[in-house]
Each structure stands twice: as structure tokens, then as C-alpha cells.
N, C-alpha and C positions, 0 to 999 in steps of 0.2 A: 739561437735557440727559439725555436716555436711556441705558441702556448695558445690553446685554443680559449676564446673568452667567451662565455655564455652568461646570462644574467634571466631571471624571470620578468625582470621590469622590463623587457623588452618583446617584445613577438618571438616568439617560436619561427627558426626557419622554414619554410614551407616545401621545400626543397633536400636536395643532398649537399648543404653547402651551411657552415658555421656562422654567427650572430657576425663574430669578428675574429682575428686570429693575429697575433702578435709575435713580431719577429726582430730581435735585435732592437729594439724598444722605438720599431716602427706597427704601427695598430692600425689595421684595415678593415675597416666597417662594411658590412654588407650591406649591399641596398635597402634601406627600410623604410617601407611601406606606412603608412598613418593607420596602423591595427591599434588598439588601444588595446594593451596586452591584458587587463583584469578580464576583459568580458569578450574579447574581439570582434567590436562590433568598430566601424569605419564612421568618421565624420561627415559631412556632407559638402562645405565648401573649401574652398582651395586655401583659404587660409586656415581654418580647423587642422585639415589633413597635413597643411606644410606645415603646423606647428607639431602636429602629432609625431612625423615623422622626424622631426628633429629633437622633439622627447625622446622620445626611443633613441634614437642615436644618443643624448644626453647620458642614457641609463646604462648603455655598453660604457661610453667614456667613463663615468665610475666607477664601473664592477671593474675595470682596467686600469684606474685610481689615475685619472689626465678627467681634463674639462675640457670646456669647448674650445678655451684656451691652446690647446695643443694640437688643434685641428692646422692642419697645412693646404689639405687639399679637398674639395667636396666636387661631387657631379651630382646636377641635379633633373632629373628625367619628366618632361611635363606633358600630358595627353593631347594637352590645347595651350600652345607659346601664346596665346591670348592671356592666359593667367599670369605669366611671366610679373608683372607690375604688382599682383596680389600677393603672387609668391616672397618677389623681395621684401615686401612691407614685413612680411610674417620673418621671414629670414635674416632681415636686420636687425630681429631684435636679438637674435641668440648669438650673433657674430659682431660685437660694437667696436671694438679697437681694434687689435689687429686680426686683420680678415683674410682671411684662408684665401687660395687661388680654386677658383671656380670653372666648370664648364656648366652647360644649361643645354637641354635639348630637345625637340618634341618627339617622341614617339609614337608611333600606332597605336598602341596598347598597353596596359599597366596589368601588374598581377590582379585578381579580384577586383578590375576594373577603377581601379584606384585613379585620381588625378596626378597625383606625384609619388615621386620615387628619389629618397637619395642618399649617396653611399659617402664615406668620408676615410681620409686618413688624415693618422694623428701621431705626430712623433713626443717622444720626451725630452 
């Protein structure tokens, strides 16, 4: 069974494409961006933004009733693999015991010129 997940503690998709969508109580997050969903205004450095975006992700994981805890698998999209070491600092803190299976990658471009970008699944 499908179930589309949306939550306002989260960004608005910017796009034609849903927060998260849930299937067989497997949860696949869409890439989220470090919007800070009250005001939508963006932070400025890469650990601001990677904590922001993994708020948001946080906020889907509840309105879906799973924590970070049920995260299996995350990609994380970076503008400059120079951040890479900033990223993890911020990133280890939301991920302490057991740690989801990761990819990491630079890309050209972010939406709204963002530094990071990342999507996740999360089983029950």
C-alpha cells in the first residue's frame, strides 16, 4: 500500500514530486534541501545547512511516526566535496549508534544554490 507523507515542519516540494511516500513500511524521503520551513530563508554554512536538512528529514520521520533510528539508507549530495569533513561533524550527530549505509557525492549544482542536499530511506 502507498501512502503519501507530507508534513508542514518540513519545506514544501519545490517541484512535482512528494515530501516522502511510503510503501509496505518502507519510507523514502526526498531530497531535502536546508530550507528552514517557518520562513524559508537558507543558512549560510555547510554545517548550518547539513543540520537544517537533516531537520527536515527528522520532521518527515515523525509525521511517518519512525526516528532517525529507522533510517537504513541516506545519499548525500555536496556542491564542494571540500565540505565533506564539516558535513560528517554535523551528520554524526543525528546518526550515533547504528548508522544507516551512506553514499556522498559532489555535484555541479544544488536547487537554490544550496550546499547540501539529502534524501533518505527508512524502514519499520
Amino acid at each position: 500500500m502507498k501512502q503519501i507523507i507530507a508534513t508542514e515542519n518540513a519545506p514544501k516540494a519545490v517541484g512535482p514530486y512528494s515530501q516522502a511516500v511510503e510503501v509496505n513500511g518502507t519510507l523514502y524521503i526526498s531530497g531535502q534541501i536546508p530550507v528552514v520551513p517557518a520562513d524559508g530563508s537558507v543558512p549560510e554554512s555547510i554545517e548550518a545547512q547539513t543540520r537544517q536538512s537533516l531537520k527536515n528529514i527528522g520532521a518527515i520521520l515523525e509525521k511517518a511516526g519512525m526516528s532517525y533510528g529507522n533510517v537504513v539508507k541516506t545519499t548525500v549530495l555536496l556542491d564542494d566535496i571540500a565540505d565533506f569533513s564539516a558535513m560528517n561533524a554535523v551528520y554524526s550527530e543525528f546518526f550515533t549508534e547504528e548508522k544507516p549505509a551512506r553514499a556522498c557525492y559532489q555535484v555541479a549544482a544544488l536547487p537554490m544554490g544550496v550546499k547540501v542536499e539529502i534524501e533518505a530511506i527508512a524502514v519499520r
